[in-house]
Backbone as CSV, one residue per row, in Angstrom:
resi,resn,N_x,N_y,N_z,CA_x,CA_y,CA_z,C_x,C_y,C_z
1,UNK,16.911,-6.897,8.530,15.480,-6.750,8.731,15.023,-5.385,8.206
2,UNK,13.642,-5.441,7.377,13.545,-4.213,6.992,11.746,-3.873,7.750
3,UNK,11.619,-2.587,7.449,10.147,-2.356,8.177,9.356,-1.468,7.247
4,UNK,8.014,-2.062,6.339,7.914,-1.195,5.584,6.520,-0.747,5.737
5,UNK,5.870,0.457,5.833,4.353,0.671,5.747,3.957,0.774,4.796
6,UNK,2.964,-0.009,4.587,2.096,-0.189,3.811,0.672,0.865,3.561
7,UNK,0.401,1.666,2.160,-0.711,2.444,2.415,-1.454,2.207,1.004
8,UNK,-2.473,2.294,0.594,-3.569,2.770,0.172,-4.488,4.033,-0.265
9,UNK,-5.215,4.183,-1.014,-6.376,4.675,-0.751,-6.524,5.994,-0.005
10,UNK,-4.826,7.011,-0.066,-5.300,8.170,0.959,-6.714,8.942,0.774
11,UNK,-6.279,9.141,-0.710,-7.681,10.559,-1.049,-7.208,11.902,-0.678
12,UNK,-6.505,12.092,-0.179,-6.426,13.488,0.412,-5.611,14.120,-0.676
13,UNK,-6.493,15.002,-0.590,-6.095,16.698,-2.181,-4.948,17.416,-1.780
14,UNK,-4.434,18.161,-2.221,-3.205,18.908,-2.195,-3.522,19.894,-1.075
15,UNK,-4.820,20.648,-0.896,-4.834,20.953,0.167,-4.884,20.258,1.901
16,UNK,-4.888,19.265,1.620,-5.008,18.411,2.850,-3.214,18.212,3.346
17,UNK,-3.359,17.750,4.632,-1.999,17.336,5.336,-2.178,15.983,5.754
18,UNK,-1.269,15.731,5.964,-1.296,14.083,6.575,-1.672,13.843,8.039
19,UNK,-2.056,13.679,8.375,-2.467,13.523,9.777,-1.644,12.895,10.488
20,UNK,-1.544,13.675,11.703,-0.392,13.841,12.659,-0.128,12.212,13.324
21,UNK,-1.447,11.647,13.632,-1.288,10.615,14.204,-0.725,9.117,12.967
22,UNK,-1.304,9.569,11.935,-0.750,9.032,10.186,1.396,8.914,10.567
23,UNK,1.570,9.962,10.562,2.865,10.439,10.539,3.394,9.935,11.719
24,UNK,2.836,10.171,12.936,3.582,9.693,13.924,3.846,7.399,13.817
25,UNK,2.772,7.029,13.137,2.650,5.665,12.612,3.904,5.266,11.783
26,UNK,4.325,5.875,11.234,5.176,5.911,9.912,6.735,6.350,10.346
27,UNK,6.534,6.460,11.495,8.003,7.151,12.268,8.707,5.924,12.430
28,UNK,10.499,5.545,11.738,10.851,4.454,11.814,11.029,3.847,10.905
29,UNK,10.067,3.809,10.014,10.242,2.141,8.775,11.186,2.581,7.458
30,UNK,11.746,1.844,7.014,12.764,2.014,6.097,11.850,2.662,4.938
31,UNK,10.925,2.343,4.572,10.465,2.793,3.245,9.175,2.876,3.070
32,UNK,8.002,3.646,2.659,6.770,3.488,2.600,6.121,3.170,1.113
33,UNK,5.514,1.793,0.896,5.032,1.312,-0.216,3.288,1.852,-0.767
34,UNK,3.125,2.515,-1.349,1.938,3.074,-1.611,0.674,2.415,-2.723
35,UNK,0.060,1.577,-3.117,-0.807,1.332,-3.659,-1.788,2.179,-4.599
36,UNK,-1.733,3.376,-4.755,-2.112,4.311,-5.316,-3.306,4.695,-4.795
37,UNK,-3.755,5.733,-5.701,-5.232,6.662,-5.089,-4.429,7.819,-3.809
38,UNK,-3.146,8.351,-3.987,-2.223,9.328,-3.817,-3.245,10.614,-3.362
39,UNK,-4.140,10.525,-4.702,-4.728,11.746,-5.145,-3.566,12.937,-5.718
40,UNK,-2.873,13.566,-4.851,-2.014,14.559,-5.296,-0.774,14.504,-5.153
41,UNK,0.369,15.369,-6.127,1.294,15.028,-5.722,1.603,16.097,-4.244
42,UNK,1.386,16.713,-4.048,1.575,17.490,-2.738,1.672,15.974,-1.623
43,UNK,0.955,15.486,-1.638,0.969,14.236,-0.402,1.504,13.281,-1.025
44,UNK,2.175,12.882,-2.030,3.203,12.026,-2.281,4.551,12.670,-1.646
45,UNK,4.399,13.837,-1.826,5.693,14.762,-1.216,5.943,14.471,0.277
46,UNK,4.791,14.835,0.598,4.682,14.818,2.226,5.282,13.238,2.601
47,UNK,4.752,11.996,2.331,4.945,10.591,2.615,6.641,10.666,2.357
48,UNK,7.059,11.501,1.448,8.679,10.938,0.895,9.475,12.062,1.962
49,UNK,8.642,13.329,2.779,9.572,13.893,3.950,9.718,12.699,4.939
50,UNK,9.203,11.408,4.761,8.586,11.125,6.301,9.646,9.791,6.282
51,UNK,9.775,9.035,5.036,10.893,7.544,4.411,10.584,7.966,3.091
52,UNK,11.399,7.215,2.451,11.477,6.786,0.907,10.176,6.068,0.580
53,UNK,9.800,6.920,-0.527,8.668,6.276,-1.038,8.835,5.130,-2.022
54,UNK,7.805,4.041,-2.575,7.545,2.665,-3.786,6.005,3.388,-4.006
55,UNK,5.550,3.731,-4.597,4.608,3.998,-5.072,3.863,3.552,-6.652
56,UNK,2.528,3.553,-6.774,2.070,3.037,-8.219,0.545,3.861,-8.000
57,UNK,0.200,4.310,-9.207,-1.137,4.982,-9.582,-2.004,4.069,-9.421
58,UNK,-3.262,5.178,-8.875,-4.423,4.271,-8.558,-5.581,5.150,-10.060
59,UNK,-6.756,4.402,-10.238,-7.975,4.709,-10.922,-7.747,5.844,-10.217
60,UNK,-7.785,6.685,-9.237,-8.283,8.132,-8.750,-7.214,9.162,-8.929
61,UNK,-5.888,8.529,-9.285,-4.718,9.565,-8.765,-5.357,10.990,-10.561
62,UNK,-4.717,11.953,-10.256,-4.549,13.287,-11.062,-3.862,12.791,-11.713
63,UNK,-3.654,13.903,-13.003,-2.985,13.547,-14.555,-1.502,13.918,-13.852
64,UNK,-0.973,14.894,-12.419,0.356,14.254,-12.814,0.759,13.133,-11.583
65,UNK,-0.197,12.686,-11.165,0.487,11.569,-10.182,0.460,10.378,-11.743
66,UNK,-0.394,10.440,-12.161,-0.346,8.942,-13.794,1.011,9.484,-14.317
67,UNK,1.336,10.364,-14.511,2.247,10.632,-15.163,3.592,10.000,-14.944
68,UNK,3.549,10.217,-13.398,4.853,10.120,-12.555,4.525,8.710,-12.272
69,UNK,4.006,8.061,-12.424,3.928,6.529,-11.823,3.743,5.629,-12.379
70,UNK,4.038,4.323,-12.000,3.491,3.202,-13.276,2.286,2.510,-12.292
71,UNK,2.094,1.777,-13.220,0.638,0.909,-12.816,0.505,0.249,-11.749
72,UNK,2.246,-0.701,-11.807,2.490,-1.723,-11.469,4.480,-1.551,-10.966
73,UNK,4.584,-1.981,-9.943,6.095,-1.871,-9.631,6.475,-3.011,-8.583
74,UNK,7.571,-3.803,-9.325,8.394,-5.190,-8.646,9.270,-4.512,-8.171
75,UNK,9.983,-5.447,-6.886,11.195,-4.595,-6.399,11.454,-5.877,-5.220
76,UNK,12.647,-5.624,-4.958,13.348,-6.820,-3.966,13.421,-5.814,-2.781
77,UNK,12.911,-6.922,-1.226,13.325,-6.288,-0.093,14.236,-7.674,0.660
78,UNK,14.772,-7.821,0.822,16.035,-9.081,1.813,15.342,-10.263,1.032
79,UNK,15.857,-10.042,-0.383,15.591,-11.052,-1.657,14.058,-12.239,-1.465
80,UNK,13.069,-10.939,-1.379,12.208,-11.375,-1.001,11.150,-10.133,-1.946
81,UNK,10.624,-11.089,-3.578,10.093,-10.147,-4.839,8.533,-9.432,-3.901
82,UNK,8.637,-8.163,-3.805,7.093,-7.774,-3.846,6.449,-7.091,-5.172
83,UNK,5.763,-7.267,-5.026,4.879,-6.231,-6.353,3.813,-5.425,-5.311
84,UNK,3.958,-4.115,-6.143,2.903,-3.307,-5.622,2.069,-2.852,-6.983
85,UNK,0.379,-2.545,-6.929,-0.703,-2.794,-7.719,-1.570,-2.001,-7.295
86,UNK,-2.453,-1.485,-7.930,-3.682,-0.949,-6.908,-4.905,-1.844,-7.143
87,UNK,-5.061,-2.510,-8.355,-6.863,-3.282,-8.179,-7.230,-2.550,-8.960
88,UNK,-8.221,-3.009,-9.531,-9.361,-2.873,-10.362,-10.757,-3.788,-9.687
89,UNK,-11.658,-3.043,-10.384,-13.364,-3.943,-9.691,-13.747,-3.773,-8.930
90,UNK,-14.807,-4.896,-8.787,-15.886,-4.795,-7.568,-14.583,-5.745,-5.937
91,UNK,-14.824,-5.092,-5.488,-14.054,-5.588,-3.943,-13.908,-7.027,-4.167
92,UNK,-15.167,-7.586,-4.140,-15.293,-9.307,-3.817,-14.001,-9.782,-5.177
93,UNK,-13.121,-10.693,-4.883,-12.384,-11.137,-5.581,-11.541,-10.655,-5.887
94,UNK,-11.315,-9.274,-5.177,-10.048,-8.594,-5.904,-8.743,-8.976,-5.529
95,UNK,-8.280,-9.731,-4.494,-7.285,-10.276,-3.995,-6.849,-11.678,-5.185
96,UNK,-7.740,-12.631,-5.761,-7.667,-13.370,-6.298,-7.459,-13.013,-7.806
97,UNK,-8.132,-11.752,-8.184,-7.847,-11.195,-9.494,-6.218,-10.660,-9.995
98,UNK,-6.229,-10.153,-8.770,-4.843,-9.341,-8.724,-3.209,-10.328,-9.038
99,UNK,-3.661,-11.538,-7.725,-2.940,-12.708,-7.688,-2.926,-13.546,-8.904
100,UNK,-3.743,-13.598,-9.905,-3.735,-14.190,-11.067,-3.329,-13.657,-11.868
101,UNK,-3.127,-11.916,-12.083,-2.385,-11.278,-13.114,-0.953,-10.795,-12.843
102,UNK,-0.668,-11.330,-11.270,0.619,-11.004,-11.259,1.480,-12.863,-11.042
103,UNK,0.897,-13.923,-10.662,1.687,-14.849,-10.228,2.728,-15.414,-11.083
104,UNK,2.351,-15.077,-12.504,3.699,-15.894,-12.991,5.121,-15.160,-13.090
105,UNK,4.594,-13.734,-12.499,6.219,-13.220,-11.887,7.184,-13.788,-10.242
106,UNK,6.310,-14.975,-10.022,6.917,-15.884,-8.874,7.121,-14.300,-8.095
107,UNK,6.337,-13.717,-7.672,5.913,-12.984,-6.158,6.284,-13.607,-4.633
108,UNK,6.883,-13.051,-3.672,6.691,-13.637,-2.230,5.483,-12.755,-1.272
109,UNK,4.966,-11.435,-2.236,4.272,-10.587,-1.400,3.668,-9.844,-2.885
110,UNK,1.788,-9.792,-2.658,1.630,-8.576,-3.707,0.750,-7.740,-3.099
111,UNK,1.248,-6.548,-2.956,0.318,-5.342,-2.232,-0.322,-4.407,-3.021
112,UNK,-2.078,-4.706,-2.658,-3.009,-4.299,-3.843,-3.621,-3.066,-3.140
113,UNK,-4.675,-2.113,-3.023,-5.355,-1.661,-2.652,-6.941,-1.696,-3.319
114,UNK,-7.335,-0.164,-3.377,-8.720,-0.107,-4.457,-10.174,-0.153,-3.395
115,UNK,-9.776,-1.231,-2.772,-11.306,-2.066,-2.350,-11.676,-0.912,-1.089
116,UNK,-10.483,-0.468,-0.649,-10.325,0.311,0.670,-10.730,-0.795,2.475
117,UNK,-10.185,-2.000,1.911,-10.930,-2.763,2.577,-9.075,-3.621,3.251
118,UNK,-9.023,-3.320,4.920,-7.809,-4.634,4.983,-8.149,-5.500,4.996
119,UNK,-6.713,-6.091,4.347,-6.849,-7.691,3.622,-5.633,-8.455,4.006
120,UNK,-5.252,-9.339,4.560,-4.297,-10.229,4.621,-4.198,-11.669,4.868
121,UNK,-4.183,-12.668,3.599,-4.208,-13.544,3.575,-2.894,-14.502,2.445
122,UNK,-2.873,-15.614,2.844,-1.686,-16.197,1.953,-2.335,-16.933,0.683
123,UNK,-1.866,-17.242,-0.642,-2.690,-18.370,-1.250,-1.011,-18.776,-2.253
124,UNK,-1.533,-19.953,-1.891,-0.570,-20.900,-2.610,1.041,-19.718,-2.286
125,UNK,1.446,-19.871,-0.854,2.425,-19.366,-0.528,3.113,-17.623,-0.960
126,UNK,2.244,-17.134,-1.701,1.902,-15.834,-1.880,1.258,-15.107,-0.650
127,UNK,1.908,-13.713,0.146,1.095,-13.229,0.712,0.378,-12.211,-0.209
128,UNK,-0.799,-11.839,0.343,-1.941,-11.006,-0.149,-2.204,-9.565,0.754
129,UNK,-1.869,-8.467,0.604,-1.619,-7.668,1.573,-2.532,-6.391,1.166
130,UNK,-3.656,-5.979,1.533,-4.442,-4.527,1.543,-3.995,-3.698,2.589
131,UNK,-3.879,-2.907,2.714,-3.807,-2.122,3.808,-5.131,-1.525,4.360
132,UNK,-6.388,-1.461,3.444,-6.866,-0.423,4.054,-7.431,1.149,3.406
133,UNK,-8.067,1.468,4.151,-7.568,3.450,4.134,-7.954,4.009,4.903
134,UNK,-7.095,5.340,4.983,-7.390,6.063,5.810,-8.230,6.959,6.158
135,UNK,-9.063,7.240,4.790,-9.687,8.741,4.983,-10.659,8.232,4.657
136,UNK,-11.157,6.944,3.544,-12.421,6.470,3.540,-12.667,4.711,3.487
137,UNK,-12.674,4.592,4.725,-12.645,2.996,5.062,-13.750,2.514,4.792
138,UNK,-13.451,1.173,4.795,-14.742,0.356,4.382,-15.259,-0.513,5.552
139,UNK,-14.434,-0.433,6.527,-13.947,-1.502,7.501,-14.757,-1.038,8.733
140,UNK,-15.005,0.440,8.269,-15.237,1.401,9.349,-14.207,2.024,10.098
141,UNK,-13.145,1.758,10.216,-12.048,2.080,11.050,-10.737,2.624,9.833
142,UNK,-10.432,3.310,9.674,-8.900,3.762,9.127,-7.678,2.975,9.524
143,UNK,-7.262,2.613,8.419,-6.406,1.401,8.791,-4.718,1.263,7.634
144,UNK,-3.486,1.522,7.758,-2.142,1.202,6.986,-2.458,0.065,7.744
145,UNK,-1.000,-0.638,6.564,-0.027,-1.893,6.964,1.315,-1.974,7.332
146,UNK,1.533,-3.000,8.111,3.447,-2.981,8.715,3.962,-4.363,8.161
147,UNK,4.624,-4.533,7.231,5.319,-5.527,6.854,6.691,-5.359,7.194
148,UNK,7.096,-6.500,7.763,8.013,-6.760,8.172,8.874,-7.894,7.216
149,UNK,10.142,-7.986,7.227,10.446,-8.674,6.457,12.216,-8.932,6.673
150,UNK,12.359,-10.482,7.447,13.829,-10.822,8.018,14.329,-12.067,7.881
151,UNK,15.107,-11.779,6.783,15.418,-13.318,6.182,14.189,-13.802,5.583
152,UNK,13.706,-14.715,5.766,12.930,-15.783,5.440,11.832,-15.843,5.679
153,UNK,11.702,-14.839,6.632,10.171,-14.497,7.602,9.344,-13.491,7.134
154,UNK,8.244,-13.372,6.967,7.527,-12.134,5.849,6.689,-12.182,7.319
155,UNK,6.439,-10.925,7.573,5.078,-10.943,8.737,4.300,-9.719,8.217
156,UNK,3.021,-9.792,8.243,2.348,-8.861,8.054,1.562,-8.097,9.128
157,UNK,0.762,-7.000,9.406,0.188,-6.715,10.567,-1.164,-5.469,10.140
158,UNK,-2.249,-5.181,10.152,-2.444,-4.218,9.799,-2.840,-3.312,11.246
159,UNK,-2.777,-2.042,10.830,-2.475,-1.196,12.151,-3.962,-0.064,12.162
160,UNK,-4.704,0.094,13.070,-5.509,0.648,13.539,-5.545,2.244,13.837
161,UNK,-5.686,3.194,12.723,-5.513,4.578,13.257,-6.262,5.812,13.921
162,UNK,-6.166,5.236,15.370,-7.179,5.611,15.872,-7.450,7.463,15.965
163,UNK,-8.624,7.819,16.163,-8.567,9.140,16.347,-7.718,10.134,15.334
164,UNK,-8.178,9.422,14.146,-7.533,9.892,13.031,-8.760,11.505,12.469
C-alpha cells in the first residue's frame, strides 16, 4: 500500500515557507506528486525535506523550475500507471481535455491541476484527480489530495486545510 499527496497550484515565491499546518498534512505519505505552478525552486526543496517528490511544470512555474521539469510525467505506483499534468484553459472542461490528451497511454489515474479547483471523478474507468490549492482556491477553502493506492483499489480523498 502506498500513500501519496497530491498538490497543485502552491504559488508561493522563494520567500514564502510552507505552512506548518501544509507540512504537518504531508507527515507520513510515501511520496508527494505535484502538478505544477511550484512557483520556486526554494519550495520544491522544502516539499522534497518533507517525502520524495513527482513533480511537472505548471504555465506559472520560473525559468528554473521549466528547466528542471517536464510537462508531463508517467510513473507506476503498485502497477497501477499515473500521469501527472498541470492543464491548460478555461476550468470548465479541463478534466475532459486533459483525459483526451493523455488516454491512449491506458492511464489508471491522471493528476491535473491549473483550474485551482478540487476535482475527483472517474470516466470510462480512469480516475480524474485535482487537488485543489492552497494559497489561491477557487473552492474557497485550500485544499491537497490523498491517494491511496493497494493492490487493485485506487481511493482518492481530497483534504481540507483548515486555518491555513
Amino acid at each position: 500500500m502506498k500513500k501519496l499527496a497530491v498538490i497543485s497550484d502552491t504559488h508561493l515565491t522563494y520567500i514564502d515557507k510552507l505552512p506548518e499546518k501544509l507540512k504537518e498534512a504531508l507527515q507520513g505519505v510515501d511520496f508527494i506528486c505535484h502538478a505544477g505552478d511550484i512557483i520556486s525552486e526554494e519550495i520544491l526543496n522544502q516539499f522534497s525535506m518533507i517525502a520524495p517528490v513527482k513533480a511537472v511544470k505548471g504555465n506559472m512555474d520560473n525559468d528554473k523550475i521549466r528547466m528542471l521539469l517536464k510537462d508531463s510525467l508517467s510513473f507506476i505506483v503498485e502497477n497501477r500507471k499515473i500521469i501527472l499534468f498541470h492543464g491548460f484553459g478555461a476550468p470548465d472542461g479541463l478534466g475532459m481535455r486533459v483525459y483526451t490528451q493523455f488516454a491512449n497511454e491506458n492511464p489508471d489515474v491522471i493528476i491535473f491541476g491549473h483550474s485551482h479547483i478540487p476535482t475527483i471523478y472517474w470516466h470510462k474507468g480512469v480516475l480524474l484527480l485535482n487537488p485543489g490549492s492552497i494559497s489561491r482556491p477557487r473552492s474557497g477553502l485550500p485544499t491537497i489530495s490523498f491517494l491511496t493506492i493497494d493492490g487493485c483499489e485506487i481511493t482518492p480523498e481530497i483534504h481540507i486545510l483548515k486555518d491555513i
